[in-house]
C-alpha positions in Angstrom: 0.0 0.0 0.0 2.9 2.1 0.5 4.5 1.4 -2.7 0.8 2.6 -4.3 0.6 5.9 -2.5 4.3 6.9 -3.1 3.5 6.0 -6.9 0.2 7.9 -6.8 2.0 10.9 -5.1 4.8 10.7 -8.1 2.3 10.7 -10.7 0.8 13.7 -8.9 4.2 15.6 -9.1 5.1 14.7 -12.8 1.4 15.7 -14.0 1.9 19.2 -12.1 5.9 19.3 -13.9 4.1 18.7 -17.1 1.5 21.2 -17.3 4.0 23.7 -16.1 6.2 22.6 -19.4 3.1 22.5 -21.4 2.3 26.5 -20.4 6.1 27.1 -21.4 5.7 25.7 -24.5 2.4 27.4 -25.8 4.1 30.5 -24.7 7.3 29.6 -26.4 5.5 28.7 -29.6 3.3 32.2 -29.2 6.5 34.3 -29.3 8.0 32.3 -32.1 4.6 33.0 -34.2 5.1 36.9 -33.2 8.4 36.8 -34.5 7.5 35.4 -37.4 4.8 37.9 -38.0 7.2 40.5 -39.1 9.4 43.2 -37.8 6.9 44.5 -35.2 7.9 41.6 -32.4 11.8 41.9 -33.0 11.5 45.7 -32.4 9.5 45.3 -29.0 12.2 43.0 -28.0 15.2 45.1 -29.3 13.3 47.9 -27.2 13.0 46.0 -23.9 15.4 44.0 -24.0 18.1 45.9 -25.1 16.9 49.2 -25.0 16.7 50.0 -28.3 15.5 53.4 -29.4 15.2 55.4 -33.0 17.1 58.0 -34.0 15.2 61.5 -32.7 13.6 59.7 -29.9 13.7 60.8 -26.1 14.3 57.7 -23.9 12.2 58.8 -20.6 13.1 56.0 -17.5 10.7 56.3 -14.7 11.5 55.5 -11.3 10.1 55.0 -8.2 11.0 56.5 -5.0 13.0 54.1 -3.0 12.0 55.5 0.4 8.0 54.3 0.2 6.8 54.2 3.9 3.5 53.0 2.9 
């Protein structure tokens, strides 16, 4: 009976592991379809990833106040 429940609980933590892989992957493939959409995806990355920005554009970088007593 032991052998059952430890087999049970197994089965319980590889289902969980899959359908966190399984979310990965839709994701994965959504961003690979946005990339292949055109150039609109690979600027939004260039832009937040690397900070990308166009000639005669103002980069503006907002930042919070690091003393919030609230």
């Amino acid at each position: 009976m032991d052998e059952y429940r430890s087999v049970q609980n197994n089965i319980q933590i590889q289902e969980r592991a899959n359908a966190e892989l399984e979310l990965r992957n839709q994701q994965m493939y959504a961003e690979i379809n946005d990339l292949h959409g055109g150039n609109e995806a690979v600027e939004e990355r260039a832009r937040s990833d690397l900070g990308l920005i166009k000639p005669n554009e103002t980069f503006f970088r907002i930042v919070g106040d690091d003393n919030d007593d609230s």
